[in-house]
C-alpha positions as CSV (number, residue, x, y, z in Angstrom):
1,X,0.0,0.0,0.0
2,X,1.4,3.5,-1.3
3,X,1.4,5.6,1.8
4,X,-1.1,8.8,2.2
5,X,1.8,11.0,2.3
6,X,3.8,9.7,-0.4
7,X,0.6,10.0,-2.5
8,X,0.6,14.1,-1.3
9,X,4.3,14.3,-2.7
10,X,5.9,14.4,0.2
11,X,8.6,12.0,1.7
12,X,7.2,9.4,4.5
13,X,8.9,9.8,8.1
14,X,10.8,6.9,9.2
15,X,9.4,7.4,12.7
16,X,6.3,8.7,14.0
17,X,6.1,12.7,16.1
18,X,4.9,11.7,19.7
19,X,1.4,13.4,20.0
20,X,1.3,15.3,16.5
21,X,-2.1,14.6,14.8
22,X,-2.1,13.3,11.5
23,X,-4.3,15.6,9.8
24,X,-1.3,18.4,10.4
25,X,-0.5,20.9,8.1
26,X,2.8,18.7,7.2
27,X,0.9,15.4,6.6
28,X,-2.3,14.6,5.4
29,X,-4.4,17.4,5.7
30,X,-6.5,17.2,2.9
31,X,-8.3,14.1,4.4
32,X,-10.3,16.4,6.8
33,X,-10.3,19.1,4.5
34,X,-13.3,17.6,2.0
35,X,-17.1,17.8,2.8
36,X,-18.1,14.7,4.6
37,X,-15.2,13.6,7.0
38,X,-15.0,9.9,8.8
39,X,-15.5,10.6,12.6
40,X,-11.8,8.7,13.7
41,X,-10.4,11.4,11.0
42,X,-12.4,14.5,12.4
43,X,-11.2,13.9,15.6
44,X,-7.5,12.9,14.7
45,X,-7.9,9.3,16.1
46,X,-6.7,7.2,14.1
47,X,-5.8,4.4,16.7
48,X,-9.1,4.0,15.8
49,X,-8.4,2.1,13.0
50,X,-4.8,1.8,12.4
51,X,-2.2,0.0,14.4
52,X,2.2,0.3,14.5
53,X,4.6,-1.0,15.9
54,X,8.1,0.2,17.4
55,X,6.7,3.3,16.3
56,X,7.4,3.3,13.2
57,X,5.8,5.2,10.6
58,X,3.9,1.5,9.4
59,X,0.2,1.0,9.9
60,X,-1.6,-2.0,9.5
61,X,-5.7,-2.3,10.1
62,X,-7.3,-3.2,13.6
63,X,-9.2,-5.2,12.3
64,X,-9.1,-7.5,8.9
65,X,-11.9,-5.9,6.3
66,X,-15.3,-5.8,7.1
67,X,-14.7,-6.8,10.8
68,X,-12.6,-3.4,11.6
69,X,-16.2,-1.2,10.6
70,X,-18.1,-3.3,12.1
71,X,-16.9,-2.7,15.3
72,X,-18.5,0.3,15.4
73,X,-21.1,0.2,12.7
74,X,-22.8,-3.0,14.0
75,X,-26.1,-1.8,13.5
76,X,-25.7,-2.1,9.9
77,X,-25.8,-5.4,9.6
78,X,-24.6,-8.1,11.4
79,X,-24.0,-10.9,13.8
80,X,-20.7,-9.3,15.7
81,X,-17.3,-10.7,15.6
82,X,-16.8,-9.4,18.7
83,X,-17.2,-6.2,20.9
84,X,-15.8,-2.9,20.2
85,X,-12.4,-3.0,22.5
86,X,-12.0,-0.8,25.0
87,X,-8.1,-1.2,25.4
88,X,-5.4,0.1,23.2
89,X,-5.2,-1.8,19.6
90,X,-2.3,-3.9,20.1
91,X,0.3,-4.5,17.7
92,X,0.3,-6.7,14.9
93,X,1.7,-9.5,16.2
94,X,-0.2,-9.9,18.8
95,X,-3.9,-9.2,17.0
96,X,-5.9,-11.9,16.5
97,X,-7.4,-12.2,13.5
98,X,-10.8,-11.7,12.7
99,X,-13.9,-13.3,10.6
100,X,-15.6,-11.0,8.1
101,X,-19.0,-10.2,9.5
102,X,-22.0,-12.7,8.7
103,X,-25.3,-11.8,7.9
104,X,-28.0,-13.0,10.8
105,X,-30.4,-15.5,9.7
106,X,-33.0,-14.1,7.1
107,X,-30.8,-11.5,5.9
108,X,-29.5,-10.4,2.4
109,X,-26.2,-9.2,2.7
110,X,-24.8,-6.5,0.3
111,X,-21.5,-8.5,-1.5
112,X,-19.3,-5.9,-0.6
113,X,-20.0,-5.8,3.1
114,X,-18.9,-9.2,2.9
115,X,-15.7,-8.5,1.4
116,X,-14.5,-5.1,2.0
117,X,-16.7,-1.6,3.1
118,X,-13.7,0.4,1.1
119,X,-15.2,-1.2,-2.2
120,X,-17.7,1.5,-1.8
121,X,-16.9,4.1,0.9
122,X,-13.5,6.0,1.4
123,X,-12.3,5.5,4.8
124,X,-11.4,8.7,5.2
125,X,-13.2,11.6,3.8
126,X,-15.3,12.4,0.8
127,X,-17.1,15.0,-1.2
128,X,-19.8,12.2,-1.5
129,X,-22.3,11.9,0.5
130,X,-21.9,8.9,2.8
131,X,-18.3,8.8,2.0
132,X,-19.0,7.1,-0.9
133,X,-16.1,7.0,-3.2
134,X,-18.0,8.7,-6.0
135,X,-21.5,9.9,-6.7
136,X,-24.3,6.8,-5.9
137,X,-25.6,6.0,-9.6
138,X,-21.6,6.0,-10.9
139,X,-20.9,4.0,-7.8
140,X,-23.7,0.8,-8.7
141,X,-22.6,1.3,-11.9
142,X,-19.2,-0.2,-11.5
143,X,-20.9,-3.1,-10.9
144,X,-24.5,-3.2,-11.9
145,X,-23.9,-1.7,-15.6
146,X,-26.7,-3.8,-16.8
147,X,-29.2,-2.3,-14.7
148,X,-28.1,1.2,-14.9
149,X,-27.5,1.3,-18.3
150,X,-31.8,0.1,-18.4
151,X,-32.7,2.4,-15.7
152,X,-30.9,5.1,-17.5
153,X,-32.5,4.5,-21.1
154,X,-28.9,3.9,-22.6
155,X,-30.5,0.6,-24.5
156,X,-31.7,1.7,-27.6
157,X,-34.9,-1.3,-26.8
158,X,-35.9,0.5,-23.7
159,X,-38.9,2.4,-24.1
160,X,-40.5,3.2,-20.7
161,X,-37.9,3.7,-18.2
162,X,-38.4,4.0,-13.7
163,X,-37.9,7.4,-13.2
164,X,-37.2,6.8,-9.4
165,X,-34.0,4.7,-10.4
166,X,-31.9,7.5,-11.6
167,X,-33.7,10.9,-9.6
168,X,-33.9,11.9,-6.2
169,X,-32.2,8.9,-4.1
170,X,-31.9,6.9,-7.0
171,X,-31.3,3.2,-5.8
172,X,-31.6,3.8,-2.3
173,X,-35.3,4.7,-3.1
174,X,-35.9,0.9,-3.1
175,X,-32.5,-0.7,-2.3
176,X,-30.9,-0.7,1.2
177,X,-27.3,-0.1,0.8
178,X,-25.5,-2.7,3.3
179,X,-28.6,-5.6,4.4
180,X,-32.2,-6.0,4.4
181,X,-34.3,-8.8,5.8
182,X,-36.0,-9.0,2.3
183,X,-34.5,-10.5,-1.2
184,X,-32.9,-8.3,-3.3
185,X,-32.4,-5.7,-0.6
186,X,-35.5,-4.1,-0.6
187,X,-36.2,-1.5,2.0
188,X,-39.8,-2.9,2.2
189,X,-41.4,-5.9,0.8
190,X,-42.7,-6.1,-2.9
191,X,-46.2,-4.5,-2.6
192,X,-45.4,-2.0,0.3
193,X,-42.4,-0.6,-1.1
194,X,-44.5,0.4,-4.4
195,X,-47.7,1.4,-2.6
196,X,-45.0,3.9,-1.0
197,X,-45.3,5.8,-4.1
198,X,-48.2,4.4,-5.6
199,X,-50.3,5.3,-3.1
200,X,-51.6,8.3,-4.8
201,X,-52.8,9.3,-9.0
202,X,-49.0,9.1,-10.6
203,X,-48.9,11.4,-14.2
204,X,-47.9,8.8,-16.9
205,X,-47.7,11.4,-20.0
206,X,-50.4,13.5,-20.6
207,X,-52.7,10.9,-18.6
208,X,-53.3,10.6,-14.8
209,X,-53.3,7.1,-13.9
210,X,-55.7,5.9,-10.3
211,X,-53.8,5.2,-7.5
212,X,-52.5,1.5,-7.4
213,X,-53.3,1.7,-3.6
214,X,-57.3,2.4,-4.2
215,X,-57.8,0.3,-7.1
216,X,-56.6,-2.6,-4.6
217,X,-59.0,-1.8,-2.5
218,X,-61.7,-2.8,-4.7
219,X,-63.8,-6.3,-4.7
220,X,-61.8,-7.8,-7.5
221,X,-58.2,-8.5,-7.8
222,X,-56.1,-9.3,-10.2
223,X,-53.9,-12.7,-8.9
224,X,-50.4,-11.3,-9.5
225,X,-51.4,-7.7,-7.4
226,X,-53.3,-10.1,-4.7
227,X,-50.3,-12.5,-4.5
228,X,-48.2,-8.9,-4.2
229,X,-46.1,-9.3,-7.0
230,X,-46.1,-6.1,-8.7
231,X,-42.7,-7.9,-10.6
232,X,-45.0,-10.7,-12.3
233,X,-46.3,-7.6,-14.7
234,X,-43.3,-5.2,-14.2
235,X,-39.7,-4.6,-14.2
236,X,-38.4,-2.2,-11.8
237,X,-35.7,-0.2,-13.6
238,X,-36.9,0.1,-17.4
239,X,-38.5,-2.1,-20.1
240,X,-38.7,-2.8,-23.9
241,X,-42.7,-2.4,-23.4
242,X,-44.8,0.1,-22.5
243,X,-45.2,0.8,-18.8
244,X,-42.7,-1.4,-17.4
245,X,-44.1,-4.2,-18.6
246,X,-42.0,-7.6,-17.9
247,X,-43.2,-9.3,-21.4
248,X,-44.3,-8.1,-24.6
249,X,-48.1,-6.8,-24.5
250,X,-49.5,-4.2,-27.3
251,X,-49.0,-0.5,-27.0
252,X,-52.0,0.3,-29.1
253,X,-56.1,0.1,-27.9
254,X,-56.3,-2.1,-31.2
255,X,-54.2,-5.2,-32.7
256,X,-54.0,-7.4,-34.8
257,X,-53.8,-10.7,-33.2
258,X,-50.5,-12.9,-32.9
259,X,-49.8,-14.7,-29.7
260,X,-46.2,-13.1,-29.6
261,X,-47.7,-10.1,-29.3
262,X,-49.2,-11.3,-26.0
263,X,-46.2,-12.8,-24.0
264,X,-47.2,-10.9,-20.6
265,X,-50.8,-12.3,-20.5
266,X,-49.8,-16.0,-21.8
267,X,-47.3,-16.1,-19.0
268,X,-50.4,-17.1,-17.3
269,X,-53.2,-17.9,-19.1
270,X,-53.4,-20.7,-21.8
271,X,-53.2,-19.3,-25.3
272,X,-55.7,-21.1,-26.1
273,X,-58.1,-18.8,-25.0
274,X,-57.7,-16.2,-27.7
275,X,-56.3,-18.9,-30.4
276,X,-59.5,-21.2,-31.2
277,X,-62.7,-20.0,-32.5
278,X,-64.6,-23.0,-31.0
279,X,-63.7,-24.2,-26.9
280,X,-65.2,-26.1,-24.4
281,X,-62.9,-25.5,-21.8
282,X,-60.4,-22.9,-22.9
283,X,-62.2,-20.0,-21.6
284,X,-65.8,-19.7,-20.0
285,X,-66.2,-16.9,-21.5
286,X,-68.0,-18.4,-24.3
287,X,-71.8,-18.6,-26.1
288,X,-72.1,-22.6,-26.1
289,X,-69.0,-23.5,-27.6
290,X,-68.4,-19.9,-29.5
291,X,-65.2,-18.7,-27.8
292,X,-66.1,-14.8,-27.1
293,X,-62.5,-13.9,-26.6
294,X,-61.1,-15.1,-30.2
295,X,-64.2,-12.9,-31.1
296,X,-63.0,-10.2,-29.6
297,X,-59.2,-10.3,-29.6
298,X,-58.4,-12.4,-32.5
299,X,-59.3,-10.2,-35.4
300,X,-56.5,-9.6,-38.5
301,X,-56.4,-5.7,-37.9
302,X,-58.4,-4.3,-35.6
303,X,-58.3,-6.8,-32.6
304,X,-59.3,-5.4,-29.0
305,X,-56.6,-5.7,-26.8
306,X,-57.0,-7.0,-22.8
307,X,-57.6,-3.6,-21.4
308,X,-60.0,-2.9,-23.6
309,X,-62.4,-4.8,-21.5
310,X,-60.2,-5.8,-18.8
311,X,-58.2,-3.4,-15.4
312,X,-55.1,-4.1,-14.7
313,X,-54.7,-4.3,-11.2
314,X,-58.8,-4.5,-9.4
315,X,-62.2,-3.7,-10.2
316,X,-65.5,-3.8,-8.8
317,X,-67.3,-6.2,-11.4
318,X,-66.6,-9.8,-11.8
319,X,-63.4,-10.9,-14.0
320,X,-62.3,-7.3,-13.4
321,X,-64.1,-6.0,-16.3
322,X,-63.2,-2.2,-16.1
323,X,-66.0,0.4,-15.2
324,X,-65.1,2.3,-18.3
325,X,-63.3,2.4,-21.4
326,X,-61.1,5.7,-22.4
327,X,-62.6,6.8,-26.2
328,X,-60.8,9.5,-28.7
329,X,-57.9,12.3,-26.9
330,X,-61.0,14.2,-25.2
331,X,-61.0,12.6,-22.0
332,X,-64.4,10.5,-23.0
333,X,-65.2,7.1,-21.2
334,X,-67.6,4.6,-22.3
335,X,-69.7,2.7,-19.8
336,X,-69.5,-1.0,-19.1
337,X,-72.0,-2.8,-17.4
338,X,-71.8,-6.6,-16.7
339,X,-73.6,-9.0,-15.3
340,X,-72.7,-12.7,-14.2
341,X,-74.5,-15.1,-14.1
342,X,-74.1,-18.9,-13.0
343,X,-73.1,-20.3,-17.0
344,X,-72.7,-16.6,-18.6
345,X,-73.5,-13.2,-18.3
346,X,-74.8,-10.3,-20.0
347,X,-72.4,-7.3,-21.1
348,X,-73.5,-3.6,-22.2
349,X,-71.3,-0.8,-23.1
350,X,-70.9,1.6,-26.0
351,X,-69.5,-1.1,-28.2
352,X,-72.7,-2.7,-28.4
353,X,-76.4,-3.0,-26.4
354,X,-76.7,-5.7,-23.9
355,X,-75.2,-9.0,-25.5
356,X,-75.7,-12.3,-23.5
357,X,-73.5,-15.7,-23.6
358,X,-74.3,-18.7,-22.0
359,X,-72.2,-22.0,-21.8
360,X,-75.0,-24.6,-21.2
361,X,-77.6,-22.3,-22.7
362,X,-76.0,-20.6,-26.2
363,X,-78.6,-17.7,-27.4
364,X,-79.1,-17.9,-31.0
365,X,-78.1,-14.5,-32.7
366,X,-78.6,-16.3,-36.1
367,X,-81.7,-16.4,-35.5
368,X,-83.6,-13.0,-37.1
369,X,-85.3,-11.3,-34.3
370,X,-88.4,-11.8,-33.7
371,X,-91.1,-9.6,-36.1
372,X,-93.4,-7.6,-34.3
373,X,-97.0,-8.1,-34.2
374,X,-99.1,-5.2,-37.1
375,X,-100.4,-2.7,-35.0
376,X,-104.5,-2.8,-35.0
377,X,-106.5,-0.2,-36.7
378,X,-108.3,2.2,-34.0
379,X,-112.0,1.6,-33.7
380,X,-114.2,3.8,-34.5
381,X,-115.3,6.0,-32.0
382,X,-119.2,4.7,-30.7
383,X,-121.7,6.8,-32.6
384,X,-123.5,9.3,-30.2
385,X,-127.3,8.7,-29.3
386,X,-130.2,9.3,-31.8
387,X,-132.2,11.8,-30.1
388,X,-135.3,11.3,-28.4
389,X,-138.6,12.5,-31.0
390,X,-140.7,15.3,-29.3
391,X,-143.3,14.9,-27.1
392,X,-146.7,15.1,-28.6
């Protein structure tokens, strides 16, 4: 190791000055000089951490790696190696040596904490916040370039992007730096660490988009939002699809149809259900044996996509058919009503009047309707009274 000194261009001492601070004017001075300073250094202690022998102008660590900051950061993490000593450090010779911290049971452990704190923080002093050893999103970047680089947008095939990831606290909006008792060192679990944001209407363009929170507070719920995996559907640093979308799903109200197209839903549900014109048992939502969803979704140009009659996350009618459809740039919602029944239901909205499927029971719509009966001619009004002849 190149000592501090040598590295400020000026010759080592052989021997240490009894009682002269480090920090002096002579020696390293510029490691308290910068914005955020280690305590030890602030307070020119560095027995704290360093140890010499025959006072010479050597220093070995206290401690070996992540066991030396752990002495005194144990709350960050950790089952202890040992106490924080209250004696002088002793020489090298003499130390014992020391395990790397262990996580507890149940904990994810940060890889660097296991190996060495100095991979990320400067033990010193830095103009970083948390005496990082450069700013946050450059720091993860060393090492999660994948991930930055789709937070960031740098992949051409990233079209929405987490704008949390990159502003603000960047990583440490959802990450915990150094251990967490959930995977992937999440501050929170899943569900409550989005509901932290999502809690409210979040502007996604020139639309306002309901809060996540409310819509889960209504009677139906989608299985991947009630199992409180908000990942199932989404990625949590930037996508190839629209709205963070894990798998491919169409952009557009209308598509045509290809099974490709529909990799998010199908990671799921059967394919089947949109592929074959005729079912009984790909979907139940069919007239007999008519499968209603390759009517509505399997079409060569103008195929309705999933929202167009299904929520994302919750709604209040059964197999969370959505309240209302968006229609044209003005802001207009069509109405859907629908009904279930026991084999079918009945479905009204500004597509179409009220259109009923039943699986046992198919309604005929070959059939022509049924011709209405010719309206009666009026009778004629009763002819008024002949007169009573005069008296005589």
């Amino acid at each position: 190791m190149v000592p501090l000194r040598a590295l400020a261009g000026a010759p080592a001492p052989k021997e240490l000055v009894p009682k002269a601070p480090c920090t002096n004017a002579t020696c390293h001075a510029d490691l308290a000089k910068k914005k955020y300073v280690h305590g030890p250094v602030g307070d020119n202690d560095c027995k704290e951490c360093h140890t010499w022998k025959d006072n010479l102008h050597k220093f070995t660590p206290t401690r070996k790696g992540t066991a030396l900051c752990t002495s005194c950061h144990d709350e960050l993490i950790v089952k202890k190696d040992a106490p924080k000593p209250k004696e002088e450090p002793k020489a090298k010779d003499d130390a014992k040596p020391k395990e790397p911290a262990k996580p507890k049971k149940g904990l994810t452990l940060h890889e660097p904490i296991a190996e060495d704190c100095v991979t990320c923080h400067d033990p010193h002093s830095s103009n970083v916040k948390g005496i990082l050893t450069m700013p946050l999103l450059e720091l993860c970047d060393t090492c999660h370039d994948k991930t930055v680089a789709q937070a960031k947008g740098k992949d051409k095939a990233i079209i929405s992007r987490h704008a949390i990831a990159t502003e603000g606290a960047a990583c440490m909006s959802c990450h915990a730096p150094h251990v967490s008792k959930v995977p992937y060192l999440l501050t929170a679990k899943p569900k409550a660490l989005c509901l932290s944001c999502h809690d409210k209407p979040q502007k996604h363009g020139a639309r306002l988009l309901a809060s996540t929170k409310e819509e889960l507070g209504l009677k139906h719920v989608h299985g991947p939002a009630k199992d409180e995996d908000c990942t199932a559907c989404h990625t949590p640093h930037g996508s190839a699809q629209v709205a963070l979308l894990a798998r491919a799903y169409p952009a557009k109200f209308y598509a045509p149809y290809d099974a490709k197209a529909y990799g998010l839903c199908f990671s799921c549900h059967e394919a089947d259900l949109a592929a074959k014109s005729e079912t009984s048992d790909a979907t139940e939502f069919r007239n007999g044996t008519r499968n209603m969803h390759f009517l509505h979704v399997n079409k060569p140009v103008k195929g309705r996509v999933c929202r167009a009659c299904h929520a994302n996350h919750a709604s209040d009618q059964p197999a969370i058919i959505r309240p209302s459809v968006p229609f044209g740039t003005g802001g207009w919602a069509i109405a859907i009503r629908y009904t279930r029944t026991a084999t079918g239901g009945v479905c009204q909205s500004g597509c179409h009047g009220p259109k009923a499927y039943d699986r046992k029971t198919p309604v005929d719509y070959t059939a022509p309707p049924p011709t209405a009966p010719e309206p009666k001619a009026p009778e004629p009004p009763p002819k008024a009274p002949e007169p009573a002849p005069p008296a005589k």
